[in-house]
N, CA, C and O atoms as CSV, one atom per row, in Angstrom:
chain,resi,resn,atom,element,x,y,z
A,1,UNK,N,N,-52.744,101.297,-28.010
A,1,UNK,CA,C,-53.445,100.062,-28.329
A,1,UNK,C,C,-52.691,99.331,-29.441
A,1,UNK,O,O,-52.199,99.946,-30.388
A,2,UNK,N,N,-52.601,97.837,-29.286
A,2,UNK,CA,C,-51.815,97.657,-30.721
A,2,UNK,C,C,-52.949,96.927,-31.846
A,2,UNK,O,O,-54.033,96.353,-31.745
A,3,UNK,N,N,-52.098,97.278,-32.860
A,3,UNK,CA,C,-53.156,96.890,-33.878
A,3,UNK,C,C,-53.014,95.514,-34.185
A,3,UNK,O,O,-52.120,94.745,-33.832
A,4,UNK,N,N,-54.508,95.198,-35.240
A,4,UNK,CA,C,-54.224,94.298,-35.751
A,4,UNK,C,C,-53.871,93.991,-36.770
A,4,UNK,O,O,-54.364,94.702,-37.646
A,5,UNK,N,N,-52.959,92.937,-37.267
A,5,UNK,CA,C,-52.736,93.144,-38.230
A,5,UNK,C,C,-53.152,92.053,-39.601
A,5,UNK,O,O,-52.320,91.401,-40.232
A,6,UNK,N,N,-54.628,92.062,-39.847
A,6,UNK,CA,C,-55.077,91.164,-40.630
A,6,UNK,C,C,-54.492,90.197,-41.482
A,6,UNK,O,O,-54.459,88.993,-41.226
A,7,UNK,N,N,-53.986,90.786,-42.596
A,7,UNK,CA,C,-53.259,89.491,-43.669
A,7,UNK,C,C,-52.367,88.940,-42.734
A,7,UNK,O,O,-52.190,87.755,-43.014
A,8,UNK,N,N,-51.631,89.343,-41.590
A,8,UNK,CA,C,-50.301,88.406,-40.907
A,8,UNK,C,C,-51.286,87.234,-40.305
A,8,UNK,O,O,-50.947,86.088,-40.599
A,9,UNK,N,N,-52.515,87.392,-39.462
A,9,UNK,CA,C,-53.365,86.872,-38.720
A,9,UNK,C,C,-54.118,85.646,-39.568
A,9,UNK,O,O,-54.577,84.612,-39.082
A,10,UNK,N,N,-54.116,85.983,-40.744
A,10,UNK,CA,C,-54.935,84.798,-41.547
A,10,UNK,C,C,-53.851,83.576,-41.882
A,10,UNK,O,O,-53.943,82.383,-41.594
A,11,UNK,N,N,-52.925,84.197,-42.500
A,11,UNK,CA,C,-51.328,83.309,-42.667
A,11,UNK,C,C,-50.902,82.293,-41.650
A,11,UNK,O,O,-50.590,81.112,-41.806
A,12,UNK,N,N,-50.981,83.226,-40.295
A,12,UNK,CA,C,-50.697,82.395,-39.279
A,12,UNK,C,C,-52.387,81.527,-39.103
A,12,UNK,O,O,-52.317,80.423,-38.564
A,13,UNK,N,N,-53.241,81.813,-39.361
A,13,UNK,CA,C,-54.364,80.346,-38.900
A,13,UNK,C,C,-53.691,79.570,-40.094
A,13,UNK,O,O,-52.998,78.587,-39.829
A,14,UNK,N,N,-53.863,79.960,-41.352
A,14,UNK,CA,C,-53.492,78.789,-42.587
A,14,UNK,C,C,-51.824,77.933,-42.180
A,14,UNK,O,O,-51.290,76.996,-42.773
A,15,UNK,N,N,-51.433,78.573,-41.166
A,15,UNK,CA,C,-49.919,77.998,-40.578
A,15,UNK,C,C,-50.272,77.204,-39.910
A,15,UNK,O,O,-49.767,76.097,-40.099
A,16,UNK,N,N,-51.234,77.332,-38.869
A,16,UNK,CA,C,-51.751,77.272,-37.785
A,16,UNK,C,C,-52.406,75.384,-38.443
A,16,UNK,O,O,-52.259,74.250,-37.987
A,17,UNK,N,N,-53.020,75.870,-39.506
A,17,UNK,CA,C,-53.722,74.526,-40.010
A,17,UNK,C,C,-53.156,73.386,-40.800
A,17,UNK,O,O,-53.750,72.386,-41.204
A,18,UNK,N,N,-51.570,73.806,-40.986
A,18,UNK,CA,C,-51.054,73.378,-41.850
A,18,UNK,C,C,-50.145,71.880,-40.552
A,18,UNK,O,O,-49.771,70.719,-40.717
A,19,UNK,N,N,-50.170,72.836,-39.408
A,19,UNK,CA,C,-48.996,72.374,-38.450
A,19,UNK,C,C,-50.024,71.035,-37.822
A,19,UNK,O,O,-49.636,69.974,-37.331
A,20,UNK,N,N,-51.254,71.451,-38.009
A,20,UNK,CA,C,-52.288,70.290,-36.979
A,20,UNK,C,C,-52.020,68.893,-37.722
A,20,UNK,O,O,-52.074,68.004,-36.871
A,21,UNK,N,N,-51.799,68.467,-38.764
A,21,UNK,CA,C,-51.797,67.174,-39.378
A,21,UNK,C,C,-50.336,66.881,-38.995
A,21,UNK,O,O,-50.147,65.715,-38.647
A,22,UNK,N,N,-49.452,67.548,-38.988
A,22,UNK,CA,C,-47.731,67.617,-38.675
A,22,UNK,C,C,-47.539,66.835,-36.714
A,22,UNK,O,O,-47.057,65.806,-36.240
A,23,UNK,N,N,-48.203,68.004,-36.190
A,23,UNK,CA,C,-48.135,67.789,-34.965
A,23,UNK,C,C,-49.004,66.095,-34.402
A,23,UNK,O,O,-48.567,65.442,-33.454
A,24,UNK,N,N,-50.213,65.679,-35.209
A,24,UNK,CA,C,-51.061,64.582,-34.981
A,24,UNK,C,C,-49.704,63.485,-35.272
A,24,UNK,O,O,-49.260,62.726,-34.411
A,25,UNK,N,N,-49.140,63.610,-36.779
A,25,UNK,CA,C,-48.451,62.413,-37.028
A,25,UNK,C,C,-47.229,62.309,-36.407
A,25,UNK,O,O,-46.588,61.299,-36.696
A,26,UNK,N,N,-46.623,63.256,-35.458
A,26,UNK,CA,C,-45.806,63.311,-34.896
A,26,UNK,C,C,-45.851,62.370,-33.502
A,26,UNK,O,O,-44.809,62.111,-32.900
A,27,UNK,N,N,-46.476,62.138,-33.287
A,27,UNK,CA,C,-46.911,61.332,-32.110
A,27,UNK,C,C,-46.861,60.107,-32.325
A,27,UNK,O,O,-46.684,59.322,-31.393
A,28,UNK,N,N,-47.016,59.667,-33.689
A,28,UNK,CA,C,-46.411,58.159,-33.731
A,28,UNK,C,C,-45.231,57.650,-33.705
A,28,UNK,O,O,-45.103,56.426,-33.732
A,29,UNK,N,N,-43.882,58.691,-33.634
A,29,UNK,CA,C,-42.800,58.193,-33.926
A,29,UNK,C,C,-42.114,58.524,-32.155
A,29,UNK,O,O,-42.494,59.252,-31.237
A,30,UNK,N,N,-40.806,57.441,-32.350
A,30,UNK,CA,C,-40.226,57.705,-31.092
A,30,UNK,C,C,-39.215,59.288,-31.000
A,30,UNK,O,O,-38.395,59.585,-31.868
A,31,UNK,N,N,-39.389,59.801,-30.264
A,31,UNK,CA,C,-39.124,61.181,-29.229
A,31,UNK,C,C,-37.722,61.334,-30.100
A,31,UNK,O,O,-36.991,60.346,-30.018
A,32,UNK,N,N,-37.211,62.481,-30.965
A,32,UNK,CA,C,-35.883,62.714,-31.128
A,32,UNK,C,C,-35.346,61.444,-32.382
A,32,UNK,O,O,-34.170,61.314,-32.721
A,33,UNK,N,N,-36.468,60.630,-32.912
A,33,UNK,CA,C,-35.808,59.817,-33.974
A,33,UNK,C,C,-36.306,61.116,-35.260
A,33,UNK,O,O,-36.998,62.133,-35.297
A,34,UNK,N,N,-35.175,60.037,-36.489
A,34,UNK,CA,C,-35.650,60.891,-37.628
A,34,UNK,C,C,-37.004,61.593,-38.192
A,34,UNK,O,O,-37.288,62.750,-38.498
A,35,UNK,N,N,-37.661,60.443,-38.187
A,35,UNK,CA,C,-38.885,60.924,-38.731
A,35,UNK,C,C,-39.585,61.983,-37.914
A,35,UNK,O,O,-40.207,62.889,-38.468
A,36,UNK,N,N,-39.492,61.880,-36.602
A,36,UNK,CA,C,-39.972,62.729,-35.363
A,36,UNK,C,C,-39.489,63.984,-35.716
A,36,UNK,O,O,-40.305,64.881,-35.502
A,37,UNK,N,N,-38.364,64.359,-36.214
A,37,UNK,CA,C,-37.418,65.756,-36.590
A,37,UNK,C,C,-38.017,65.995,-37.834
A,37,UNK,O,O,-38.333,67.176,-37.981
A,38,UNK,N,N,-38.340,65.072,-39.013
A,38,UNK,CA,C,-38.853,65.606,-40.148
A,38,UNK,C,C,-40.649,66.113,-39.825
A,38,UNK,O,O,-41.219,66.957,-40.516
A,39,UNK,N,N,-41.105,65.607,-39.006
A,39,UNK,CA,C,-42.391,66.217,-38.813
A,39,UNK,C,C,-42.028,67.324,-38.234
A,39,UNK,O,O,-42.837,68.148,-38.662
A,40,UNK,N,N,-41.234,67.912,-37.449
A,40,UNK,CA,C,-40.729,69.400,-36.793
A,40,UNK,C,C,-40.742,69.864,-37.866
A,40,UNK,O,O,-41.733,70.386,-38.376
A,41,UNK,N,N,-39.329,69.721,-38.536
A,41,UNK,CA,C,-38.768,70.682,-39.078
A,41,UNK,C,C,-39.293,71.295,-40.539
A,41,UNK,O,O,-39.376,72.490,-40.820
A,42,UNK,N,N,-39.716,69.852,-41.630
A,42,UNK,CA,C,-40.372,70.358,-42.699
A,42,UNK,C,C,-41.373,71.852,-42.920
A,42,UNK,O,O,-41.316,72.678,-43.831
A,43,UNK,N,N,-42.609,71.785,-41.264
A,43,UNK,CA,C,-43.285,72.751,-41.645
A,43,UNK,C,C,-42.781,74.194,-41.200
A,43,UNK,O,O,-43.406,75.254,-41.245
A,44,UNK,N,N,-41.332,73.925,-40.706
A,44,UNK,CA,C,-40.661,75.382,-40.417
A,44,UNK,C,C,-40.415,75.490,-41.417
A,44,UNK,O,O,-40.952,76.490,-41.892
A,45,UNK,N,N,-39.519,74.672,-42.456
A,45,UNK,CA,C,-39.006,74.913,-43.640
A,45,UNK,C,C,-40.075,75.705,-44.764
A,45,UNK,O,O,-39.793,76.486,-45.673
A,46,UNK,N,N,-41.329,75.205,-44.341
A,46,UNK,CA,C,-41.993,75.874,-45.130
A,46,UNK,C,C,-42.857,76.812,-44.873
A,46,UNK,O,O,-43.524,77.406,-45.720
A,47,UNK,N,N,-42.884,77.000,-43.592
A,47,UNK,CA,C,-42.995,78.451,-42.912
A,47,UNK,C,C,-42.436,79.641,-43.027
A,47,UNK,O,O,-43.103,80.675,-42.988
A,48,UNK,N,N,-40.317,79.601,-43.281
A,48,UNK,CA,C,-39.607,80.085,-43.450
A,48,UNK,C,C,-39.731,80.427,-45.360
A,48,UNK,O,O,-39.748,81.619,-45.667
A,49,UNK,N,N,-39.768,79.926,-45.915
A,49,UNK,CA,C,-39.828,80.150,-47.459
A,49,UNK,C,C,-41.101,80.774,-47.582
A,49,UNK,O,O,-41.182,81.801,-48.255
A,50,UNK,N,N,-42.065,80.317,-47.049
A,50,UNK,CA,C,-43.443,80.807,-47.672
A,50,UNK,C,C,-43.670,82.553,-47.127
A,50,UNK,O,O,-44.342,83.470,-47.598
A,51,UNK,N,N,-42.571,82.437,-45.673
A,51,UNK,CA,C,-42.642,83.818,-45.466
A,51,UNK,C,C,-41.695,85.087,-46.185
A,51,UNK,O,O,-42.048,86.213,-46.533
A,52,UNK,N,N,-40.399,84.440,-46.250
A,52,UNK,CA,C,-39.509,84.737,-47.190
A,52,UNK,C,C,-39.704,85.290,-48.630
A,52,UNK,O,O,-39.806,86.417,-49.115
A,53,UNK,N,N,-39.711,84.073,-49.086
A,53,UNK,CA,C,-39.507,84.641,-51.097
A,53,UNK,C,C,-40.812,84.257,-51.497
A,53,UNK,O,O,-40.950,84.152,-52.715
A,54,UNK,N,N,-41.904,83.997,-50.727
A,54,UNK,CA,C,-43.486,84.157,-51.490
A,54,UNK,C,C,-44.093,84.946,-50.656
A,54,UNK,O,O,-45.042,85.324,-51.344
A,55,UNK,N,N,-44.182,85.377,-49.801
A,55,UNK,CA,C,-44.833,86.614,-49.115
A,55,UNK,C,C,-43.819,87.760,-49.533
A,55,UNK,O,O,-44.226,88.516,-50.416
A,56,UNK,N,N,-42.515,87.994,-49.001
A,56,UNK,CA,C,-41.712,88.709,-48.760
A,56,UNK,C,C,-41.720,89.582,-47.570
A,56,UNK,O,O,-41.549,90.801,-47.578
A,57,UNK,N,N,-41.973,88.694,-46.365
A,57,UNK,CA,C,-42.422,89.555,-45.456
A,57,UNK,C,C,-41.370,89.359,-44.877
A,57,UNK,O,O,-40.716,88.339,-45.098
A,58,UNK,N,N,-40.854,90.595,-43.731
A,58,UNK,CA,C,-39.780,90.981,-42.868
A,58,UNK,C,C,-39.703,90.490,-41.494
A,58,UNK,O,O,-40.846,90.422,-41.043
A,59,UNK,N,N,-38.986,90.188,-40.798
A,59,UNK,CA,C,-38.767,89.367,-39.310
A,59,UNK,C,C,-39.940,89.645,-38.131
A,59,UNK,O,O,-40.008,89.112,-37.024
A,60,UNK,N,N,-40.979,90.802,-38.811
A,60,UNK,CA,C,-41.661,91.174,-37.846
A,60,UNK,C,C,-42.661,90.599,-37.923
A,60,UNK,O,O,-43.590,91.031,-37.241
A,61,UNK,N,N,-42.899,89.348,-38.810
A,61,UNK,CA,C,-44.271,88.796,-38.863
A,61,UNK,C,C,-43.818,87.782,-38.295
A,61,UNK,O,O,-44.873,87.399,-37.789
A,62,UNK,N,N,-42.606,86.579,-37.781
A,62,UNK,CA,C,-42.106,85.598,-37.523
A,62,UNK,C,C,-42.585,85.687,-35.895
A,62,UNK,O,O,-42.235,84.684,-35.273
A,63,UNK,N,N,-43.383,86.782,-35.013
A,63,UNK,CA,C,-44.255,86.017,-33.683
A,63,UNK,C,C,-45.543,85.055,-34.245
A,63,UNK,O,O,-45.744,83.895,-33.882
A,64,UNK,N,N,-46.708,86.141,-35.626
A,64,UNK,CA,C,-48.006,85.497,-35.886
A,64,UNK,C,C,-47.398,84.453,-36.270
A,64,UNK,O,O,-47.164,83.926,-35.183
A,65,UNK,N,N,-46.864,83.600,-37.244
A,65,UNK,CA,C,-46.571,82.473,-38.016
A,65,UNK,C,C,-45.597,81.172,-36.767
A,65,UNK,O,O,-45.576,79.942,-36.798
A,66,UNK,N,N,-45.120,81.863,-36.093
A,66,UNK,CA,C,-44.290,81.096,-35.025
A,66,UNK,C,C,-45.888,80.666,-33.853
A,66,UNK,O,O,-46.112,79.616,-33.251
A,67,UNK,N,N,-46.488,81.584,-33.893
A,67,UNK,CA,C,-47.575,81.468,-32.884
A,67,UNK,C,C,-48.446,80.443,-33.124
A,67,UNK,O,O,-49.067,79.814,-32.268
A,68,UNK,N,N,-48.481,80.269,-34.476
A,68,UNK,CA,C,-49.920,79.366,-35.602
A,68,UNK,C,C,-48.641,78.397,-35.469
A,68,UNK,O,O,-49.146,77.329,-35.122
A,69,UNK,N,N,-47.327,78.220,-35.558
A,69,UNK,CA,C,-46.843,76.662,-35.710
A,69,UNK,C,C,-47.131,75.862,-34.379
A,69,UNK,O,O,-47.771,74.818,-34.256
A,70,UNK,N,N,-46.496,76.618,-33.416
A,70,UNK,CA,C,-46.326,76.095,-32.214
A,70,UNK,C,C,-47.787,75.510,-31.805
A,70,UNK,O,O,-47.950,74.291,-31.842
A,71,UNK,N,N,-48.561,76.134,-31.521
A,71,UNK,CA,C,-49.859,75.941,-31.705
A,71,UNK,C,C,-51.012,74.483,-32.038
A,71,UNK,O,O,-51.829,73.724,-31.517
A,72,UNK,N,N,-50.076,74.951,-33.732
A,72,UNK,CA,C,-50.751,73.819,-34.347
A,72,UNK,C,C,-50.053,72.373,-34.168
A,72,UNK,O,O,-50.716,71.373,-34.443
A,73,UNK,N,N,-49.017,72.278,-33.812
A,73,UNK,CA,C,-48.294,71.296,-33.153
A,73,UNK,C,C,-48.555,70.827,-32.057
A,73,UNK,O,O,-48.347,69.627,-31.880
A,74,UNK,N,N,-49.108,71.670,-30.955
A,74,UNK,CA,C,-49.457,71.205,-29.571
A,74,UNK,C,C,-51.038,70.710,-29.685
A,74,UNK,O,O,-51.250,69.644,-29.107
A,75,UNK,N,N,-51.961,71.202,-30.214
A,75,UNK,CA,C,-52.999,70.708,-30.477
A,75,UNK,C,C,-52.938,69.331,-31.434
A,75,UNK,O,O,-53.573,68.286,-31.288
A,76,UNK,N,N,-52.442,69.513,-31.954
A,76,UNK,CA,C,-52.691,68.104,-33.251
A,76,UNK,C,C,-51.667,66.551,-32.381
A,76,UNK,O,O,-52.007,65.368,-32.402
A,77,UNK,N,N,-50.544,67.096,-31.781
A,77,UNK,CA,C,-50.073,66.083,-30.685
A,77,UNK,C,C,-50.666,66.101,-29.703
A,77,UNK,O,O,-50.444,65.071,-29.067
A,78,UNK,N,N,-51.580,66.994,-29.039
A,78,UNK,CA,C,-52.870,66.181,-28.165
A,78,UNK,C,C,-53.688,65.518,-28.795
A,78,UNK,O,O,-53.981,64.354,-28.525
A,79,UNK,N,N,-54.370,66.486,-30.132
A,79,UNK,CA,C,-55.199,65.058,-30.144
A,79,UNK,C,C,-54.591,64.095,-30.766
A,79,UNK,O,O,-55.248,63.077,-30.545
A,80,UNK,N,N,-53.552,63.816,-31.531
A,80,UNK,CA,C,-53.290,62.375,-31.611
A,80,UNK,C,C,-52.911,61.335,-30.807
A,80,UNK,O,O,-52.858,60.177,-31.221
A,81,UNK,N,N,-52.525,61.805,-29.190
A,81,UNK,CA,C,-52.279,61.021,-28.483
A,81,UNK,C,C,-53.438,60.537,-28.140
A,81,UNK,O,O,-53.580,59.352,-27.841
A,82,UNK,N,N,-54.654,61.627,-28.144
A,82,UNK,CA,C,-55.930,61.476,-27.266
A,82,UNK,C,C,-56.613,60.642,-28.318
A,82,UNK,O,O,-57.631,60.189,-27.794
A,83,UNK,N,N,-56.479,60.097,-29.988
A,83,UNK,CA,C,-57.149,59.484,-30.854
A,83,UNK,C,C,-56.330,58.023,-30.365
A,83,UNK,O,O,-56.855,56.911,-30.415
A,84,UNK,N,N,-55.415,58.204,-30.052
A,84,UNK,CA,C,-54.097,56.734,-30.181
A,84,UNK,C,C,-54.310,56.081,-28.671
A,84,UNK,O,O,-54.059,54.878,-28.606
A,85,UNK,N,N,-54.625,56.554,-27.784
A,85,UNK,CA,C,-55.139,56.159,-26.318
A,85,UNK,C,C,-53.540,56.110,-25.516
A,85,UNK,O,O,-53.090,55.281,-24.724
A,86,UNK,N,N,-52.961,57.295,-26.059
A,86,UNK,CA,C,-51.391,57.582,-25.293
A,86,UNK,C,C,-51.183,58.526,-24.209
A,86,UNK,O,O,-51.538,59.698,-24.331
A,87,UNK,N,N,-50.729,58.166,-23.346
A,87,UNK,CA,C,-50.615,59.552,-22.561
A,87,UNK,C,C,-49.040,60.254,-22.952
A,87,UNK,O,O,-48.186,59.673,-23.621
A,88,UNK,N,N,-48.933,61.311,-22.497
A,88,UNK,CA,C,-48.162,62.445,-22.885
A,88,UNK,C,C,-46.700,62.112,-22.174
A,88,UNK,O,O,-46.516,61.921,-20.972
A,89,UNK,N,N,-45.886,62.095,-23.044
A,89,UNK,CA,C,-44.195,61.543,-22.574
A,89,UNK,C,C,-43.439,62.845,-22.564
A,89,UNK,O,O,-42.241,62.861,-22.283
């Protein structure tokens, strides 16, 4: 059976919640312009550090925290398309 593994599981929702405002404002910009890449990439950047040198956690937590970005990106760019009256490009 595999376990769970609590503190990784909470990190990734607080990831998870961090990515939903990222992923919403991402939807206003055009596909592959700058700003479109700085809404990507910033909350990896701080996904990657916060897991790094303030957790200090090891490559094996990078599925929960990858799971809560992706996530929170696909939800928050639905609903901002679905608040903006856009359909999906």
């Amino acid at each position: 059976m595999i376990g769970l593994d609590v503190p990784r599981l909470g990190v990734a929702i607080l990831i998870f919640l961090i990515n939903l405002p990222f992923g919403y404002y991402r939807v206003r910009f055009r596909k592959f312009s700058r700003p479109w890449g700085r809404t990507i990439y910033l909350p990896i950047l701080l996904n990657v550090l916060t897991r790094r040198f303030i957790l200090h956690w090891d490559w094996t937590a990078i599925p929960y925290l990858f799971t809560g970005a992706i996530l929170g990106h696909l939800l928050g760019g639905f609903w901002g398309r679905k608040r903006e009256g856009r359909s999906p490009s």
